[in-house]
C-alpha positions as CSV (number, residue, x, y, z in Angstrom):
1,X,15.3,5.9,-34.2
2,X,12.8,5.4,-36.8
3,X,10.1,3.8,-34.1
4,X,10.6,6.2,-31.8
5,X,9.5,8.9,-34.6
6,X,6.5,7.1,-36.2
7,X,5.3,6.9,-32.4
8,X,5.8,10.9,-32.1
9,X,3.7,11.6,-35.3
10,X,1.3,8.6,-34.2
11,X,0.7,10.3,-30.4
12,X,0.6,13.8,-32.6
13,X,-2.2,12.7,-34.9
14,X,-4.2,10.9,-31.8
15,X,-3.8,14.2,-29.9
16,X,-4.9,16.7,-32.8
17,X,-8.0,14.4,-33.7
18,X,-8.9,14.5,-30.1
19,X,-8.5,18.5,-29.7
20,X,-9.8,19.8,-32.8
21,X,-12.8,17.3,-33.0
22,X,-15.9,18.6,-33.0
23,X,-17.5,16.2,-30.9
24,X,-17.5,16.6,-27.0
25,X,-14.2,15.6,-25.4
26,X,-15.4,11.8,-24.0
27,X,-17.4,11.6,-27.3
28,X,-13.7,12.0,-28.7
29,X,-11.9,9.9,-26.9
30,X,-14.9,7.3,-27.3
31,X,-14.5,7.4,-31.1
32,X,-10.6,7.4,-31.0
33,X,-10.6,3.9,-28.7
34,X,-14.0,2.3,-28.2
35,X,-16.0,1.3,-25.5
36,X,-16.9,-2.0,-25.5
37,X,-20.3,-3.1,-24.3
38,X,-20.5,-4.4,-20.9
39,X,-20.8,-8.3,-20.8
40,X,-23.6,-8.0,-18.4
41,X,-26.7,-5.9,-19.9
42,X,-27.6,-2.8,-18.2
43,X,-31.6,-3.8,-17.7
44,X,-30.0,-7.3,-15.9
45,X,-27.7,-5.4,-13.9
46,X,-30.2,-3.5,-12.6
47,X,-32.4,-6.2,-12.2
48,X,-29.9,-7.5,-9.9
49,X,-29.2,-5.0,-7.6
50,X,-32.8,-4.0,-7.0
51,X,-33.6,-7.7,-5.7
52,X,-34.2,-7.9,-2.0
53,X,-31.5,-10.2,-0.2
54,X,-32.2,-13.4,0.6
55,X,-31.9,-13.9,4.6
56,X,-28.9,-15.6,5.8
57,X,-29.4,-18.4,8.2
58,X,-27.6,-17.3,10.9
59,X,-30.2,-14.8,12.0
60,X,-28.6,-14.2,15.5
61,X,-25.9,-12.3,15.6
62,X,-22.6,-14.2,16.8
63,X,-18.8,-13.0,17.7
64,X,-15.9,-15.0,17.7
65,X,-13.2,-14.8,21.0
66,X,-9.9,-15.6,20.0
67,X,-6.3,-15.5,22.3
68,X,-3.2,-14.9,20.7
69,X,0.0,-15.7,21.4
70,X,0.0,-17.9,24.4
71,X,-0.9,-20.4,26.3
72,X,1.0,-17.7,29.8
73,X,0.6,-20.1,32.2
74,X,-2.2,-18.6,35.1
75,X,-4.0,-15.9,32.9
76,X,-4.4,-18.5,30.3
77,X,-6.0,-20.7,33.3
78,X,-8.1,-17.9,34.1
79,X,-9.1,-17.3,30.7
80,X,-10.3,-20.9,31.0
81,X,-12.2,-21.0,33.8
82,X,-14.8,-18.2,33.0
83,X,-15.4,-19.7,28.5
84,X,-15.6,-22.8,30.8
85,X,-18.1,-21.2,33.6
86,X,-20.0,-19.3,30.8
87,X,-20.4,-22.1,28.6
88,X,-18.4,-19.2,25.8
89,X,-15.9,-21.7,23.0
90,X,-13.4,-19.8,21.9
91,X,-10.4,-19.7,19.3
92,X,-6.8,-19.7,20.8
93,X,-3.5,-19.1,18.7
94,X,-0.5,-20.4,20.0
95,X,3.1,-19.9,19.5
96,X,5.0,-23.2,19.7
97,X,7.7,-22.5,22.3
98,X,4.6,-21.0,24.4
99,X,2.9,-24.7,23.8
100,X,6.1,-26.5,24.6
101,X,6.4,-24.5,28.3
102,X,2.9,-25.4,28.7
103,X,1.8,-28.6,27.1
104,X,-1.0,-29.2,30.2
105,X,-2.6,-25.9,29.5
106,X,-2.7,-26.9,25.9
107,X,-4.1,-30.5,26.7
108,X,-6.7,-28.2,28.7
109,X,-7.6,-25.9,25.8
110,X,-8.2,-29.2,23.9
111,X,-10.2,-31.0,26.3
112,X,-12.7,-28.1,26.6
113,X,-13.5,-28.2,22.7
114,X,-11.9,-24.8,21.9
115,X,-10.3,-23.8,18.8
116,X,-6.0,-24.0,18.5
117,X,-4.7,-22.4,15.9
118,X,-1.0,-22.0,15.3
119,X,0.5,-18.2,15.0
């Protein structure tokens, strides 16, 4: 019981400094519980942000193709056929009992140098 009073009176007295201070409210709060200086400083942050960035070495832009949920039999073939016509890899995520009803289109997938990845 006590602790729950000295916690009223302790929120009371942190309240009334902060309303009848003089100072502007965040200069209040400020002086009640302290801001502590940033671990960067401000002149290197700045510094920082105002460098240019480097170039990345990938300077063509690329897209990934991936297939989910498969290998289905002939659109999976299809699928196949034009990465394979168009030179295109690509990233295909299987689910296993879809693997185990096609394990020839998965030997395929393999064979061409594409991506599996389990879903």
């Amino acid at each position: 019981m006590w602790a729950i009073i000295v916690m009223f009176f302790s929120f009371i007295l942190i309240l009334s400094a902060f309303l009848l201070s003089p100072l502007s409210s965040a200069a209040a709060v400020e002086q009640i519980f302290p801001i502590p200086s940033p671990a960067i400083p401000p002149k290197t942050i700045a510094a920082s942000i105002s460098m240019p960035i480097p170039p990345t070495p990938f300077q063509q832009k690329e897209i990934a193709l991936t297939f989910d949920d498969g290998p289905y039999g002939e659109a999976t073939l299809s699928i196949l056929s034009t990465l394979e016509k168009e030179n295109v890899p690509a990233t295909f995520f299987m689910i296993g009992k879809n693997a185990e009803e096609y394990p020839e289109i998965v030997k395929k997938i393999a064979a061409d140098g594409d991506v599996i990845g389990n879903h």
